[in-house]
C-alpha positions in Angstrom: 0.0 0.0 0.0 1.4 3.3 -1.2 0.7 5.1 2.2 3.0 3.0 4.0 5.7 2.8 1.7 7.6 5.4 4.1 8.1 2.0 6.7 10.8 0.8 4.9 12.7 4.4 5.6 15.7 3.7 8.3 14.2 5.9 10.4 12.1 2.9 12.0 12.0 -1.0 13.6 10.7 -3.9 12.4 8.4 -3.2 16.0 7.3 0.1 14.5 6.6 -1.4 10.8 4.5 -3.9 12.1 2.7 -1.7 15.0 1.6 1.1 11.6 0.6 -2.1 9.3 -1.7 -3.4 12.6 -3.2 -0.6 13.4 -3.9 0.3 9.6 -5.5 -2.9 9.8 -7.3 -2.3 12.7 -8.5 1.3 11.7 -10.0 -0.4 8.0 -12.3 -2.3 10.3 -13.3 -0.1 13.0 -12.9 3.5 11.3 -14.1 3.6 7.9 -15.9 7.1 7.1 -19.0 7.5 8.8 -17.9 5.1 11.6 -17.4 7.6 14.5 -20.8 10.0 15.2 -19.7 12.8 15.1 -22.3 14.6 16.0 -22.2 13.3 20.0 -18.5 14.0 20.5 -18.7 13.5 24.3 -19.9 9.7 23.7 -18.5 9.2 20.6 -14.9 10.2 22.5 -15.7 8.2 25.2 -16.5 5.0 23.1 -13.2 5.5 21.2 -10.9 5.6 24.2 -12.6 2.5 25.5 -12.3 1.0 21.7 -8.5 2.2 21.3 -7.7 0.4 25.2 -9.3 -3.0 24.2 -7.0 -2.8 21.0 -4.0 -1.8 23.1 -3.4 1.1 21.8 -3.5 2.9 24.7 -0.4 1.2 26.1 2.0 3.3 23.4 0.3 6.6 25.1 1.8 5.8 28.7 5.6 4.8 30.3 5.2 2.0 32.7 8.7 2.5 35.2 11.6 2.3 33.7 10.4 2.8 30.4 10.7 5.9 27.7 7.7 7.2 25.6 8.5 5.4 22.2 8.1 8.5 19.9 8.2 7.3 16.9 5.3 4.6 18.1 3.7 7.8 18.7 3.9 9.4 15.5 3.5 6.4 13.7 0.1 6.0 15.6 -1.6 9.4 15.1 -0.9 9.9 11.7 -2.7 6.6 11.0 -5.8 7.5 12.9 -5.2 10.8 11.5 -5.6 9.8 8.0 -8.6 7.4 8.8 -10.7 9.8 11.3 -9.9 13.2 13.5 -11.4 12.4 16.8 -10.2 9.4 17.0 -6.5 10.9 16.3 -7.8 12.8 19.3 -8.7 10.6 21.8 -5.5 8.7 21.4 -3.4 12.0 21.6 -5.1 13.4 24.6 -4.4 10.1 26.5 -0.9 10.6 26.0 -1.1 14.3 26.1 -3.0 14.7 29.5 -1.1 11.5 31.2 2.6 12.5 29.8 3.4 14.7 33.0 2.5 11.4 35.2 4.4 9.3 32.7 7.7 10.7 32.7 7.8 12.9 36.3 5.3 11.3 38.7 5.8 8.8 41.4 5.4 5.9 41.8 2.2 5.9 43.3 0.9 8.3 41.0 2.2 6.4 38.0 0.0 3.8 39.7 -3.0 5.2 40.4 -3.3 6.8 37.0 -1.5 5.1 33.8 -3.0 1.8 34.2 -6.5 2.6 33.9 -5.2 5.3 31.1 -4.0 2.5 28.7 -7.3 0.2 29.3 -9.2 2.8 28.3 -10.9 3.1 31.9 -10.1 6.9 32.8 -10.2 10.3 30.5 -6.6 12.4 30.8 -6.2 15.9 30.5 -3.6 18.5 30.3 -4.6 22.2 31.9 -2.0 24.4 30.4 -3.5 27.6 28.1 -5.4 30.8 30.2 -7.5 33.6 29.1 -4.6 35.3 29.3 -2.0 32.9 29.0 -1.8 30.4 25.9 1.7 30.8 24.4 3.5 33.0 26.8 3.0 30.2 29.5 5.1 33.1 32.4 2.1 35.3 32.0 -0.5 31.9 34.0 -2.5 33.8 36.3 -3.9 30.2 38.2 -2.3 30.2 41.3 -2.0 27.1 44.2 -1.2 28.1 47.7 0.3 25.8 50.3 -2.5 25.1 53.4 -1.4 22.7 55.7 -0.2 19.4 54.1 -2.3 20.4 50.9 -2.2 22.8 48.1 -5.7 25.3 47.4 -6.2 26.3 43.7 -7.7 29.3 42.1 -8.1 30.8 39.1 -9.3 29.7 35.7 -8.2 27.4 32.0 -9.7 27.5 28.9 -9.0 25.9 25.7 -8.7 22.3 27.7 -9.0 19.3 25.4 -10.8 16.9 26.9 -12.8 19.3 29.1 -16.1 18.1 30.6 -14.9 14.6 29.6 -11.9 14.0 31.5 -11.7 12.0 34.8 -8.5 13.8 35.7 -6.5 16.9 34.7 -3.4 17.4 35.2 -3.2 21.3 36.1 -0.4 24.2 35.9 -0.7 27.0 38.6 1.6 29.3 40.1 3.3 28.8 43.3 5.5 31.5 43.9 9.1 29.7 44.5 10.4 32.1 41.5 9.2 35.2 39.0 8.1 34.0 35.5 7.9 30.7 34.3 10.3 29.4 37.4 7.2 29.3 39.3 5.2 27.4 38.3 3.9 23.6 39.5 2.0 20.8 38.2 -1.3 19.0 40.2 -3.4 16.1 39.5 -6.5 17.6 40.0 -9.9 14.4 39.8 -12.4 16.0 38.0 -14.7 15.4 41.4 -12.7 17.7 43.4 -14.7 20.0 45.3 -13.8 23.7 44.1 -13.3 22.2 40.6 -16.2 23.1 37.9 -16.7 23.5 34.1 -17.4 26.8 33.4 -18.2 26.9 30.0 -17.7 24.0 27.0 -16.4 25.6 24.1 -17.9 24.6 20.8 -15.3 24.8 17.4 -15.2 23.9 13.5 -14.1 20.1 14.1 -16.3 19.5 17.0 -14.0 18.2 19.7 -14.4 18.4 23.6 -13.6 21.6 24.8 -14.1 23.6 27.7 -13.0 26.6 30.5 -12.2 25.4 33.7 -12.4 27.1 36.6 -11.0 26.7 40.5 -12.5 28.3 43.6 -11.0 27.1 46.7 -10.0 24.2 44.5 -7.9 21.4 47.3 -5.7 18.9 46.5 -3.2 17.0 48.6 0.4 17.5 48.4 0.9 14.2 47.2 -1.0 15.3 44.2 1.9 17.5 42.8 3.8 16.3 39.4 8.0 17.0 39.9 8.8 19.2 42.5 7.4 22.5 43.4 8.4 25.1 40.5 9.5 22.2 38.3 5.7 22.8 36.3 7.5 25.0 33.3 9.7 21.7 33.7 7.0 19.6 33.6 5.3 20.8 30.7 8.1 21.3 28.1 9.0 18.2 28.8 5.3 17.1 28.0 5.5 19.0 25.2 8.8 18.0 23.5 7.7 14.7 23.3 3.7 15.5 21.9 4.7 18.1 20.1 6.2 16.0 17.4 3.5 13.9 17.0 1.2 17.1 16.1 3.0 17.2 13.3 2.2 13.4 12.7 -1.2 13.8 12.9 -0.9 17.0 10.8 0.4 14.7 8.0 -1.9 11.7 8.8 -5.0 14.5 6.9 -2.4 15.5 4.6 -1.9 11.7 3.4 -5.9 11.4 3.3 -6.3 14.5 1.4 -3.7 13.8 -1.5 -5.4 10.1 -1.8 -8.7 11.6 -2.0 -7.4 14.7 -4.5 -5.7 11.7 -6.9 -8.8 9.8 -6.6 -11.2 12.8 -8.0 -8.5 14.0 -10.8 -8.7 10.3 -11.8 -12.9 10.2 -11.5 -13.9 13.5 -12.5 -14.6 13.7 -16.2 -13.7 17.2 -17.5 -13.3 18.6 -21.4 -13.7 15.0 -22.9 -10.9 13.3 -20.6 -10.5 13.4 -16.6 -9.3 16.1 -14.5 -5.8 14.1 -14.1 -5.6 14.8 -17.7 -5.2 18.7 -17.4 -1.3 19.9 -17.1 -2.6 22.5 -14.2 -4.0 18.9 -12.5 -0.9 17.5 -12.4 1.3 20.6 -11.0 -1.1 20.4 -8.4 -1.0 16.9 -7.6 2.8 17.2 -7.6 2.9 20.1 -4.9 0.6 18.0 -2.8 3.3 14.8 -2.9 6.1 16.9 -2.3 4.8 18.3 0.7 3.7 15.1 2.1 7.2 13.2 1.7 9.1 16.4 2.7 7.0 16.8 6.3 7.4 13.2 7.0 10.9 13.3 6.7 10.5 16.5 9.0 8.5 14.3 11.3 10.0 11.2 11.3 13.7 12.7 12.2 12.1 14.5 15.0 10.9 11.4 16.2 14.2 9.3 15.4 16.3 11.7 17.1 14.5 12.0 20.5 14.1 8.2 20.5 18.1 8.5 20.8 18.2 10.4 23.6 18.7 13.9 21.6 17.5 17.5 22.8 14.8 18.1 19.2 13.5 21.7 20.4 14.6 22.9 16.9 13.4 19.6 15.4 10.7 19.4 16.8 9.3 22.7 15.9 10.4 22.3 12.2 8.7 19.3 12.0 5.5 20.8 13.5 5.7 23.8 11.3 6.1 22.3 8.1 3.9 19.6 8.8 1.0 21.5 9.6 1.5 24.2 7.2 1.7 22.0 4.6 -1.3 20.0 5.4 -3.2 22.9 5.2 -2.4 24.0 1.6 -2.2 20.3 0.7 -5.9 19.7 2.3 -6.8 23.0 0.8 -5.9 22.2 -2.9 -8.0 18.6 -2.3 -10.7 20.7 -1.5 -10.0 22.9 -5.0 -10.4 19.7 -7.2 -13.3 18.5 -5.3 -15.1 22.1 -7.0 -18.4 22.5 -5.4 -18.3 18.6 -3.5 -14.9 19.9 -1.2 -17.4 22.4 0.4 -20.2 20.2 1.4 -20.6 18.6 4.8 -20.0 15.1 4.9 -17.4 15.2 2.2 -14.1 13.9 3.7 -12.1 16.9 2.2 -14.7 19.2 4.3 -14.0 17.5 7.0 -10.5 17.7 6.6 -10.0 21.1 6.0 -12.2 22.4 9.3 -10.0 19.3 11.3 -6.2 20.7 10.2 -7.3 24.0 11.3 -6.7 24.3 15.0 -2.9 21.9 14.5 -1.8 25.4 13.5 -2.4 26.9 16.7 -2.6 24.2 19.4 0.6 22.8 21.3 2.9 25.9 20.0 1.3 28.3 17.4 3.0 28.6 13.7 4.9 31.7 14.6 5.5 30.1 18.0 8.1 27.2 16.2 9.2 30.1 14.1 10.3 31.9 16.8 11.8 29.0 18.1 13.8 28.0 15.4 15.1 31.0 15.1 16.4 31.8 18.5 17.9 28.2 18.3 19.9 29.0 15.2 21.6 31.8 16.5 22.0 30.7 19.8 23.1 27.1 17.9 23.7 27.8 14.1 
C-alpha cells in the first residue's frame, strides 16, 4: 500500500513497521468514514478511548517504570488515525497528552493510580495548560496554588482544555511563587470530582471536539498530588510538550496523506473537457505540490521522532517538524478541496471534513509563529 511505503525508511524498527501495518489494519475495520458520530463527541470520544484500550493502543500513550515514551510509536500512531478519522487521532493523543506529565515525572504511586487505567481505556486524561490570558506566553499563568497545611488550594481559571467536561482527571499548571516567571510554576493532578473544581463553559469549534473553561475556587488537592517538585511545572510541561509536540506534526500529516489520496482519486474520477481532470497539465502541477509536501513533512517528522528516540534535545526539530507539517497540510488539504469544486465544500465530504480538522494543529501545542520563533532563536544561539 502506497501510504506505508515510508516504513521501509531507516528511520524505524521492524516493531514500529509492524505496530503502523496493525493498526492500519485495525482502523479499515473499525474506522471507515462514517464510523465515528460525530455529531455526540462526548460519547463518541468516550466510546473510542474505551475501543482504542481494548486494542492496546493505549499502552504506546503511557511509560510504565523504567520505560521511555516510544516517539516514533507515537507518531507512527496518530498519523494513521489521523488519516482514517480526527477524533479518534484525538482521543489517542489526549491520552498521551494529558497523562505524559505522570508518565515521565510522577511517582510511583501516581504512576499507579493513573497510567494503568489510562492504557485500558478506563479513565479520560487531561492536560490544563492555556489561560484567558495565557496560551503561548506560559510566564504570563494567572492560576495560582497556595500551600495550606499538608495540601495545596487552587484558584483561578483554564480554557482551551481538550478533553474538558470529559476528562476523569487533569493534570493542572498553577503558580506557586518559588520564582518570578515561568520558574514558578507547579503541576497538580486535579480528579475532575474535586470539590472547588467546575466546568465553566464547553467551548464549541469547527471540528467538534471536547472543549471547555475550567475554573477553580478554593479548589484542594493534597500535596501528594503534585507532578516533579514545586516550581519544576514549566519543567514539567516542556517536557510534556517535546515529546507530543512532534507527533502534532504526525497527525498533521496523517490528513495531509488522506487529502492527497482523496485529491488523486477525484483527478482520476472527474470527467472534465472529454478526458479526466488528471488529464489537465494544471492537475498534475497540483498533484505534484501535494506529494512533495507530504514526503518532505514526514521526513521532517520522522527525524524529530528518530532523534528523540536516541536520547537527543529536538526543540529545533521538533518545531520544524511541527511547522512544516502543519503548514503543509493545510495547503495540501486546501488544494483537495479545489479539485473537489463544489463537493470539497459540502458537509459530509471527507475533504470538508479535513479542512475544518487541520485548522486548529496550527495553533494548538505551539502556534506557527511560536516554532518560528523558536527556530530561530535556536539557530543563532546554535547555528
Amino acid at each position: 500500500m502506497d501510504h506505508l511505503k515510508h516504513l521501509d525508511w531507516p528511520f524505524f524498527d521492524d516493531r514500529h513497521r509492524a505496530l503502523a501495518r496493525d493498526l492500519d489494519a485495525w482502523c479499515a475495520r473499525h474506522l471507515a468514514h462514517g464510523a465515528v458520530d460525530h455529531e455526540d463527541v462526548d460519547a463518541s470520544c468516550k466510546a473510542l478511548v474505551k475501543a482504542l484500550g481494548a486494542g492496546g493502543w493505549l499502552n504506546h500513550a503511557v511509560a510504565g517504570p523504567g520505560e521511555a515514551i516510544d516517539t516514533r510509536a507515537i507518531c507512527l500512531l496518530r498519523e494513521t488515525l489521523a488519516r482514517y478519522d480526527g477524533l479518534a487521532d484525538f482521543a489517542f493523543a489526549m491520552q498521551g497528552l494529558g497523562s505524559g506529565a505522570i508518565s515521565l515525572m510522577g511517582t510511583p504511586a501516581q504512576r499507579q493510580t493513573y497510567l494503568p487505567r489510562v492504557a485500558r481505556g478506563e479513565a479520560l486524561a487531561a492536560f490544563a495548560l492555556s489561560e484567558p490570558e495565557a496560551g503561548s506566553d506560559v510566564a504570563a499563568m494567572r492560576c495560582a496554588a497556595r500551600e495550606d497545611g499538608d495540601d495545596y488550594v487552587l484558584d483561578g481559571e483554564k480554557t482551551w482544555i481538550s478533553n474538558g467536561g470529559i476528562a476523569d482527571f487533569y493534570v493542572v499548571f498553577a503558580r506557586t511563587g518559588e520564582a518570578p516567571g515561568a520558574r514558578g510554576i507547579s503541576a497538580f493532578i486535579v480528579d475532575a470530582d474535586l470539590p472547588g473544581f467546575e466546568i465553566a463553559e464547553r467551548i464549541d469549534v469547527i471540528a467538534p471536539h471536547p472543549l471547555a473553561r475550567l475554573r477553580f475556587s478554593g479548589c484542594r488537592v493534597p500535596r501528594s498530588a503534585m507532578v516533579g517538585a514545586p516550581g519544576e511545572g514549566f519543567k514539567v510541561a516542556m517536557r510534556t510538550l517535546d515529546v507530543f509536540r512532534t507527533s502534532v506534526a504526525a497527525a498533521a500529516l496523517g490528513f495531509a496523506r488522506r487529502a492527497l489520496h482523496e485529491g488523486l482519486a477525484q483527478a482520476r474520477e472527474r470527467a472534465m473537457f472529454g478526458a479526466t481532470l488528471a488529464d489537465l497539465p494544471l492537475t498534475q502541477a497540483k498533484l505534484a505540490d501535494m506529494a512533495c509536501t507530504v514526503d518532505s513533512s514526514a521526513l521532517l517528522v520522522y527525524r524529530a521522532a528518530w532523534e528523540r528516540d536516541q536520547g537527543r534535545t529536538i526543540t529545533r526539530e521538533a518545531a520544524m517538524a511541527k511547522l512544516m507539517a502543519t503548514e503543509g497540510a493545510q495547503r495540501v488539504i486546501d488544494a483537495a478541496v479545489q479539485l473537489h469544486g463544489g463537493r470539497g465544500v459540502r458537509r459530509g465530504e471527507i475533504v470538508e471534513s479535513l479542512y475544518r480538522e487541520i485548522r486548529a494543529l496550527r495553533i494548538y501545542e505551539g502556534a506557527s509563529e511560536v516554532q518560528q520563533l523558536i527556530i530561530g532563536r535556536d539557530l543563532l544561539k546554535h547555528g
